[in-house]
C-alpha positions in Angstrom: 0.0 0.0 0.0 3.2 2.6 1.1 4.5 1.9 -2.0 1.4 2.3 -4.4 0.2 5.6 -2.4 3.8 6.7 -3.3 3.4 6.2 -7.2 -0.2 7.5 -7.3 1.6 10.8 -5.3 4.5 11.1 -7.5 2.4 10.5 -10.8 0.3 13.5 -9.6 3.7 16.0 -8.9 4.5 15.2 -12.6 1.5 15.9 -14.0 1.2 19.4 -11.7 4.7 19.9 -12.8 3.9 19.9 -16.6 1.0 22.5 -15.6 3.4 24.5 -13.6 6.0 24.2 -16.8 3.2 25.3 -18.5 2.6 28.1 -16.8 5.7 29.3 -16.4 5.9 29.5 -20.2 2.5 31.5 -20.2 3.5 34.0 -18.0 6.3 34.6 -20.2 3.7 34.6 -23.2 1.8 37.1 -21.1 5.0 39.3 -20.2 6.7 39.7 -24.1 2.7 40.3 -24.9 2.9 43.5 -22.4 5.9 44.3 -24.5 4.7 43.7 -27.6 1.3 45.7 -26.8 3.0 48.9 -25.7 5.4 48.6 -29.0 2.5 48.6 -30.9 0.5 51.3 -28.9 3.7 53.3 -29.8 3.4 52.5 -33.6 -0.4 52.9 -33.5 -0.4 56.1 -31.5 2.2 57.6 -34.2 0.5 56.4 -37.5 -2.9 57.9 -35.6 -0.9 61.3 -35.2 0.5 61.6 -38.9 -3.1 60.3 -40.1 -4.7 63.4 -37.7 -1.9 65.9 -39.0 -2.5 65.1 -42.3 -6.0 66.3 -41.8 -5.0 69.4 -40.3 -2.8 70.2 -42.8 -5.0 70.0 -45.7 -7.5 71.6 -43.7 -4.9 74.5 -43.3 -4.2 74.6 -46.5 -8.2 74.9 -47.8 -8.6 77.3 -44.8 -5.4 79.2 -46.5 -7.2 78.9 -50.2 -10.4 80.6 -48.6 -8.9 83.6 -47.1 -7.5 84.4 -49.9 -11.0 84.3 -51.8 -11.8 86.6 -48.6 -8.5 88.8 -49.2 -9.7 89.3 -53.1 -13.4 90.0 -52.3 -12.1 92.5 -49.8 -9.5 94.3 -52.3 -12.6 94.2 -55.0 -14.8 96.1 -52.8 -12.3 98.7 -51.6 -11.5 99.5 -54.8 -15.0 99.7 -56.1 -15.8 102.1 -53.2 -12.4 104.1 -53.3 -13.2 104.5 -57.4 -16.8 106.0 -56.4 -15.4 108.4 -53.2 -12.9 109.4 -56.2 -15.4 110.0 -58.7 -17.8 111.5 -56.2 -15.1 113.6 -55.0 -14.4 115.5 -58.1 -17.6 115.9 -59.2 -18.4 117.6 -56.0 -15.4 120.0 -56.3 -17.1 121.1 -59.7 -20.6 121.4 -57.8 -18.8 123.4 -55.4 -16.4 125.9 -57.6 -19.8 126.6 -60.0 -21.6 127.5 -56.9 -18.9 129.8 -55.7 -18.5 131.3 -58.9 -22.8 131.7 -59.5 -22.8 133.5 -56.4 -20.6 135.8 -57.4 -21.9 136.5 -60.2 -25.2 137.3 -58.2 -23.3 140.1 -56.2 -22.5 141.6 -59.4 -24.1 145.6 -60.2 -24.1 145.1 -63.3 -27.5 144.1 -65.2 -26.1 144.2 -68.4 -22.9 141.7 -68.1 -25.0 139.2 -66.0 -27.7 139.4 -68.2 -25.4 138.0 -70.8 -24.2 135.0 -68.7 -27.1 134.5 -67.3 -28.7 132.1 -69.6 -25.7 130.3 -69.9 -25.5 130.0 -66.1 -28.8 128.8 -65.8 -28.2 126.0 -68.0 -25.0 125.0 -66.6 -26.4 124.7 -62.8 -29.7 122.9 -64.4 -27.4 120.0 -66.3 -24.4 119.8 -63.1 -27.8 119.2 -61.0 -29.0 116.7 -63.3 -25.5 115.0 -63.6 -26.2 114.3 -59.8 -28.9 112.2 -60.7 -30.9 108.9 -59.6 -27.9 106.2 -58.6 -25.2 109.0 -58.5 -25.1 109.1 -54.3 -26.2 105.2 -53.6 -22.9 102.9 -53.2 -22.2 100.9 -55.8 -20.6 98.2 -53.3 -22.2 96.8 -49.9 -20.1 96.4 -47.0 -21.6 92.9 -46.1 -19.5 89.7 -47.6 -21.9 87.4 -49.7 -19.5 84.3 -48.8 -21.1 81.7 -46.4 -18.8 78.6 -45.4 -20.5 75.5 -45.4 -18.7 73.4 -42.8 -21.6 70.9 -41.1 -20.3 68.1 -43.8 -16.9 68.4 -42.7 -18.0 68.7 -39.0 -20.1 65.7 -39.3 -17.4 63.7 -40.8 -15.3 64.9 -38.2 -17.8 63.4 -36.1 -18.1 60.2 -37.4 -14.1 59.7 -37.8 -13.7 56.8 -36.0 -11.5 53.1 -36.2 -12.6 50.2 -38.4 -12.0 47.0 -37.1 -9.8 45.5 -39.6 -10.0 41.6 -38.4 -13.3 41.1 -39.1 -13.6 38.4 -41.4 -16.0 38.1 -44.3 -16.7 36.1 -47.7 -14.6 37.3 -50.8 -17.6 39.4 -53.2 -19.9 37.7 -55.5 -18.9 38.6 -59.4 -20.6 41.8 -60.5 -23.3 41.8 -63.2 -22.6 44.4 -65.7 -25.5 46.3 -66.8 -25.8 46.1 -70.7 -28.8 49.6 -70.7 -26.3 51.1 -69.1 -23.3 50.5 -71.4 -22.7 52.6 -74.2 -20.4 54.1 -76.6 -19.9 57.8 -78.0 -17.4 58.9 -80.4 -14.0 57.6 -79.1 -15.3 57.3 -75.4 -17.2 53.8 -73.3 -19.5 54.2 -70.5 -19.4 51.0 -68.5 -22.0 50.0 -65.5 -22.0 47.4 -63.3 -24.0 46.0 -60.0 -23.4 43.5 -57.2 -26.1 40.0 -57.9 -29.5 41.4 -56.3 -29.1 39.0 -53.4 -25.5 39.2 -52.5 -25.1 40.5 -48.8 -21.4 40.6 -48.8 -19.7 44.1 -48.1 -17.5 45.4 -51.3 -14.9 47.9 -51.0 -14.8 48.5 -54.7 -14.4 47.4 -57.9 -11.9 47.4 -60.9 -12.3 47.8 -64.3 -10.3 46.1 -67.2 -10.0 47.0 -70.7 -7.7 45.3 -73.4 -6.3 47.2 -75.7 -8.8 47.1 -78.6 -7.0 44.7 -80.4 -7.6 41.9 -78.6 -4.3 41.5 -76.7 -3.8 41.5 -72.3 -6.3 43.5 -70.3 -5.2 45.9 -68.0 -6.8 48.3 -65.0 -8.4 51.4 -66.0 -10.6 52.0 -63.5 -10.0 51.1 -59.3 -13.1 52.8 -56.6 -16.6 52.8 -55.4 -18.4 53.8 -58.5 -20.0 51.2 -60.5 -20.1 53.6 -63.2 -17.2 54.7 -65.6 -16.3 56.3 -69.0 -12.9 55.9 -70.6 -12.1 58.4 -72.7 -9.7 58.5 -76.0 -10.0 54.8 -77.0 -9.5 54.2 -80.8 -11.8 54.8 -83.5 -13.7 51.8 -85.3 -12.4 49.6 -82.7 -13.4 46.7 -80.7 -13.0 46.0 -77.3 -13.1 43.8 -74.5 -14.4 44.8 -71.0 -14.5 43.2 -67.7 -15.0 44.2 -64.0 -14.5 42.4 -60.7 -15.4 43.5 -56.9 -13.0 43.2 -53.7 -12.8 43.7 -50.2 -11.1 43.0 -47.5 -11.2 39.1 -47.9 -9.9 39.3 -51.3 -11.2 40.0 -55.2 -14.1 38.8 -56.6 -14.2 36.7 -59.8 -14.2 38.5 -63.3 -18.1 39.2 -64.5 -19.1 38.1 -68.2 -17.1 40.1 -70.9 -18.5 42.8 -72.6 -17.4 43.2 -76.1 -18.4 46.5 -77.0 -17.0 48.6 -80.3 -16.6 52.6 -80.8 -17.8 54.7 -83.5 -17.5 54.9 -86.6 -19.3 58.1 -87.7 -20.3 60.1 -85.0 -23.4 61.3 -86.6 -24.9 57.4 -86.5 -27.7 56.9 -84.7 -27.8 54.8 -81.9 -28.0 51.3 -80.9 -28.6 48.6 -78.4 -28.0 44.9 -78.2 -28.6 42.0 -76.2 -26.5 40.8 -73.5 -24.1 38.4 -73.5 -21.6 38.8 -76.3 -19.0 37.2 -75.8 -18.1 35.8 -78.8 -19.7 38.4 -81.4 -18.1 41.8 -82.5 -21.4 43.6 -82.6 -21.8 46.9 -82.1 -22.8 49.1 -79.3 -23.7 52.6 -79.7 -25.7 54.9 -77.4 -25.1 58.4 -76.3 -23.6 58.5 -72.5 -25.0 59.6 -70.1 -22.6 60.0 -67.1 -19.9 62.7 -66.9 -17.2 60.8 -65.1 -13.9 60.0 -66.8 -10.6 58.3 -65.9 -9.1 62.0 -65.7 -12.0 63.6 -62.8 -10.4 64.5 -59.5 -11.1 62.5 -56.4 -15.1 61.8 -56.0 -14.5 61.3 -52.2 -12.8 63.3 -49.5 -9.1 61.7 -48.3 -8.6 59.4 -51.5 -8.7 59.2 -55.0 -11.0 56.4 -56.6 -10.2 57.4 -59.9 -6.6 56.3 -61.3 -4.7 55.2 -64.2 -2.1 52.6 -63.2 0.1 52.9 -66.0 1.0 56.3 -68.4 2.0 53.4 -71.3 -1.4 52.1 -70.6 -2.8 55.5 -71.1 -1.4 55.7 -74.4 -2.5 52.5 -75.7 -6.0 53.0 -74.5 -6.5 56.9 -75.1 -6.2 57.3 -79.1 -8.0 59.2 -81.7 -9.7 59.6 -84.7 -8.2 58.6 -88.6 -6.8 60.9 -90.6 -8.6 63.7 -92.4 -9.3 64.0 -96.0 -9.1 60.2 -96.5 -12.2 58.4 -98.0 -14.4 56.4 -95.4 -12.4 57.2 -92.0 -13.8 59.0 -89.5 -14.3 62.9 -88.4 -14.0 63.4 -84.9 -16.9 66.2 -83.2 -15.7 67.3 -79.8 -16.6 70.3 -77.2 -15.2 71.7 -74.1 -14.3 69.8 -71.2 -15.9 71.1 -68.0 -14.5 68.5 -65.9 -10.9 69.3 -66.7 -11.2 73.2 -67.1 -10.4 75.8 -64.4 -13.2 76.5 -62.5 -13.3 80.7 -63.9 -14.0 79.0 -67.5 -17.7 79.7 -68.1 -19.5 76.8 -70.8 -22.4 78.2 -73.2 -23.5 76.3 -76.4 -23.7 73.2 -75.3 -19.6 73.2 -74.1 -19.0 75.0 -77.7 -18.1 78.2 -76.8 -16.3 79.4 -73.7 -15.5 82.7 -72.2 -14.1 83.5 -68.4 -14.8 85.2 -65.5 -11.2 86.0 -64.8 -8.5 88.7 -66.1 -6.0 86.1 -65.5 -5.6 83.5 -68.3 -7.2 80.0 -67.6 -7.1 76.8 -69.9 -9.5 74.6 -71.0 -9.8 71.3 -73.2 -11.3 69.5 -75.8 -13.1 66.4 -74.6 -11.6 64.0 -77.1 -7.8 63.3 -76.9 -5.4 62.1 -79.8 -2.3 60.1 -80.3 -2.4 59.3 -84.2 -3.9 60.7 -87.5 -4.7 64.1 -88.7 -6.7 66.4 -87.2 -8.0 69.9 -87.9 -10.5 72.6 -85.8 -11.1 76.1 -85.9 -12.0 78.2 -83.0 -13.6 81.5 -83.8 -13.4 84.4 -82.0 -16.9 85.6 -81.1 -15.2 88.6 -78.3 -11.8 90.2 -78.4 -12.2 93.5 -76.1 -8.9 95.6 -75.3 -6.3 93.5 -76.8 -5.4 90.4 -74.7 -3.7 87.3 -75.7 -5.5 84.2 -76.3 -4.0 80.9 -77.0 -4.3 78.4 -78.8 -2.9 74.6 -79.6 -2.8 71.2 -77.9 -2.1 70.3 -74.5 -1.3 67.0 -72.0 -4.8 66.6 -69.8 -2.7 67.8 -66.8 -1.6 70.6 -68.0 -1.5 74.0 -65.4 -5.1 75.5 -65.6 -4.0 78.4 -64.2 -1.8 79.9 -66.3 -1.6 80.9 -70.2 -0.7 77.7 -72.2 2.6 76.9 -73.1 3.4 78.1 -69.9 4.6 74.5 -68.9 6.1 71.5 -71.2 2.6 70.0 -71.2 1.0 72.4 -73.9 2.0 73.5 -77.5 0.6 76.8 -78.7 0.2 80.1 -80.1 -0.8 83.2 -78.7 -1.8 86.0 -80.7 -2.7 89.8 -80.0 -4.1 92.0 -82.2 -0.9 92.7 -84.2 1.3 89.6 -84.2 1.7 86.0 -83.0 4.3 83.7 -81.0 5.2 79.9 -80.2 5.2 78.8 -76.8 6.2 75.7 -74.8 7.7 75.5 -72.2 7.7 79.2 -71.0 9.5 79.2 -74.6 8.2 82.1 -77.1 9.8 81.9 -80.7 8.7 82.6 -84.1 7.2 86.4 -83.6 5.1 86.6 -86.7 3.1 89.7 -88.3 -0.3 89.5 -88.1 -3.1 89.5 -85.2 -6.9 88.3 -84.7 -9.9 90.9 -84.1 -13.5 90.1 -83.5 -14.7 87.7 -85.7 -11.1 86.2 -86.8 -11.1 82.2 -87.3 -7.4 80.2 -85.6 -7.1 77.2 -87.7 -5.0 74.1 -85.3 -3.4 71.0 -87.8 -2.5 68.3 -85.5 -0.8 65.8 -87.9 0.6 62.8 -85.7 1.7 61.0 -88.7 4.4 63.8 -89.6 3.8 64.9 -85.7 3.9 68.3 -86.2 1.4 71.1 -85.6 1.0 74.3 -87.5 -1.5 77.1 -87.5 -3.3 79.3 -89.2 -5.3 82.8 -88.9 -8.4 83.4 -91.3 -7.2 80.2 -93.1 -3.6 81.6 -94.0 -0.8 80.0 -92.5 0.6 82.0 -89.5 4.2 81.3 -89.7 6.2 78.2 -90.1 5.4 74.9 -88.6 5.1 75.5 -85.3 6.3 72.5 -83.2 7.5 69.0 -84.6 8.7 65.4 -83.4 5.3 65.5 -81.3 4.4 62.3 -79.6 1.9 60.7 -77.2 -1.5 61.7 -76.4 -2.8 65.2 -77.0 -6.0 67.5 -76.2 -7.3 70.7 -77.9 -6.3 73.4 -75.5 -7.4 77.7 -75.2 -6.0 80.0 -72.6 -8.6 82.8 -72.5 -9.5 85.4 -70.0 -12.6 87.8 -69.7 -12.1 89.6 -72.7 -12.2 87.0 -75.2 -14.9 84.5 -76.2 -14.4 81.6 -78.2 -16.2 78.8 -80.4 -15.0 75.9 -81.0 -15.8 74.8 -84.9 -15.0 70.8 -84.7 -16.0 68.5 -87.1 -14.2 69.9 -90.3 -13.6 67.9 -93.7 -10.1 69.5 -94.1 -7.8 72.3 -93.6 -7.7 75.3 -95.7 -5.9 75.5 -98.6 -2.9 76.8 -97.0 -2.4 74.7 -94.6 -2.9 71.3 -97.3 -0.3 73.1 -98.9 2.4 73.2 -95.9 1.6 69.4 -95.5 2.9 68.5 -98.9 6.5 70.8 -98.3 
């Protein structure tokens, strides 16, 4: 019995010295977890911080881009009321000297000499009276500042800022559905639409669009954010593509939907078209004026991030191209407008986006909708207004190009700018080729984009305005005007050729 009660005893130490072993090594678990959590509370605390700062910062710099708006209303109104306490002054030191000198003329003995100035007198004090007419002493300006900030969405954002809990798991998203009404073509442009399956329940993040590049060779991103809408703008003429979108979240990407095979215009006066869905496997064509205004090249749709990307500036290239040449039998003539989604915001649109003006003296660039990278291309932009002489330009231009300045400022535009007398070159800050000769009201500019020979050359009431302007051009290009408040423009797009002139410099 000793013996067994001994064995039973020492059986049970072993088994409480594994759980003590055990323990041991929890604790030590437990004590490089205390470590571990303040590291991290260090790391988290600092990411927080540069995430919070990164607020402020932009906050500080809108806040800085307001008070300037402030800083310019409150120069505009000083000077409107300093220009009417100027004009207002003199007028009253005429009211004042004709007053002094009438009652002078009252003292005066004799009848005959004011009899002859009399009239005159008379008439003078009638018309300086009238000349202090209705509107003369109200203020032009009002002292109160028309500018309300709206800040309760950015206060209740601020509001709802809060952590996301990153570990929750869920399922990876069903494949979209794309939406085949939705889905169109115009000119050189695609509008895709997409939707999650009407009884999916799983969260999605976003989505990513895929395009190949119209002749039939690897798909790549075009698109990457929350919209299940997009338009891709610049694809090739008469061309077929293949489109496909899938969803994701944080469990991983969805599977591809069906493939669209969709195909771009090839006369944009056609009229339009719709087709059954799937088509896969035909080349049929798909043709329906669009809708929706968002393109690859918007800014960010939501606060903090950008949802609208293009991965790759080759890609870019291969998908953004342009109409055939001109002048050739049976290709295709490109009709484009203004871009209001790309302009700077002082550009004002009329004319259905035809013609554009500004509410700015300072010059400010627009584009062309439509971009090119091959062919030949011609447009005229007439000038409806041209008031006390300024510059305009006029030419072709990256789609980020500086808005704010007059174009050729940077090495993303090529252009001329014109006065009333002669013209220049730019690009680049670069001005060469003065030429004689200048636009008035009613002038035509004349733009040949020839990406074959890529060169560009202009023209002024369909003469050639100096040599060819710029050469070895390459890539993707828009239409591009600098313009300020005293100039309007129309764009005149659609054109069977260039003038004369111009057909002329393309044969030397």
């Amino acid at each position: 019995l000793f013996f067994s009660l001994q064995s039973q005893l020492s059986q049970a130490l072993n088994g409480l010295s594994d759980r003590a072993k055990e323990a041991k090594e929890f604790l030590v678990q437990l004590r490089n977890m205390v470590q571990q959590i303040q590291e991290n509370s260090v790391e988290f605390e600092a990411c927080l911080v540069a995430q919070c700062d990164a607020l402020i910062d932009a906050l500080n710099r809108r806040k800085a881009q307001l008070l300037s708006r402030v800083n310019k209303e409150h120069e505009h109104k000083l000077k409107v009321v300093r220009d009417q306490i100027s004009h207002c002054t003199v007028k009253l030191r005429q009211t004042t000297g004709l007053m002094e000198y009438c009652l002078e003329v009252i003292k005066e003995n004799d009848p005959s000499g004011f009899l002859q100035i009399s009239d005159a007198l008379i008439r003078r004090v009638h018309l300086t009276e009238d000349q202090w007419g209705k509107g003369t002493l109200t203020p032009r300006m009002t002292t109160d500042f028309d500018l309300n900030l709206d800040n309760a969405p950015l206060l209740q954002s601020i509001h709802q800022l809060d952590f996301v809990q990153m570990k929750v798991s869920s399922p990876v998203p069903a494949p979209p559905i794309l939406q085949l009404e939705e889905c169109c073509t115009h000119n050189n442009s695609a509008t895709l639409s997409w939707k999650q399956p009407p009884l999916s329940t799983v969260q999605v993040e976003g989505y990513i669009l895929e395009l190949d590049d119209g002749n039939g060779g690897q798909f790549r991103e075009v698109y990457v954010g929350k919209e299940t809408m997009c338009t891709v703008d610049g694809l090739h003429f008469n061309s077929t593509y293949s489109a496909r979108v899938k969803a994701f979240n944080k469990s991983g990407v969805s599977p591809y939907s069906k493939t669209l095979v969709l195909q771009t215009s090839e006369d944009t006066q056609s009229e339009e078209q719709t087709l059954p869905f799937p088509v896969p496997l035909e080349r049929s064509q798909l043709r329906r004026m669009s809708p929706f205004s968002s393109t690859l090249n918007l800014q960010p749709s939501f606060a903090g991030r950008s949802y609208f990307e293009l991965r790759s500036s080759a890609h870019q290239l291969s998908l953004h191209s342009s109409l055939q040449s001109l002048n050739s039998a049976g290709e295709p003539i490109a009709w484009f407008s203004f871009d209001p989604s790309s302009a700077h915001a002082d550009i004002i649109f009329s004319n259905d986006n035809l013609t554009v003006t500004c509410n700015s003296y300072d010059d400010r660039v627009v584009l062309g909708k439509t971009g090119f990278s091959k062919g030949l291309h011609y447009w005229e932009l007439s000038i409806d207004r041209y008031d006390n002489h300024p510059d305009p330009a006029f030419g072709v231009a990256r789609i980020d190009v500086l808005k704010d300045a007059m174009l050729g400022k940077d090495d993303k535009a090529w252009a001329m700018y014109v006065d009333n007398n002669r013209s220049w070159f730019m690009h680049n800050n670069s001005h060469t080729n003065r030429t004689e000769g200048g636009i008035t009201k009613g002038a035509t500019v004349g733009v040949l984009l020839d990406l074959t020979r890529r060169t560009l050359t202009f023209s002024i009431n369909e003469d050639q305005q100096g040599p060819v302007a710029f050469e070895n051009l390459e890539g993707l290009f828009f239409p591009a005007v600098s313009l300020n408040r005293n100039v309007q423009v129309r764009a005149l797009t659609a054109l069977s050729g260039a003038p004369l002139p111009l057909q002329r410099a393309l044969m030397l």
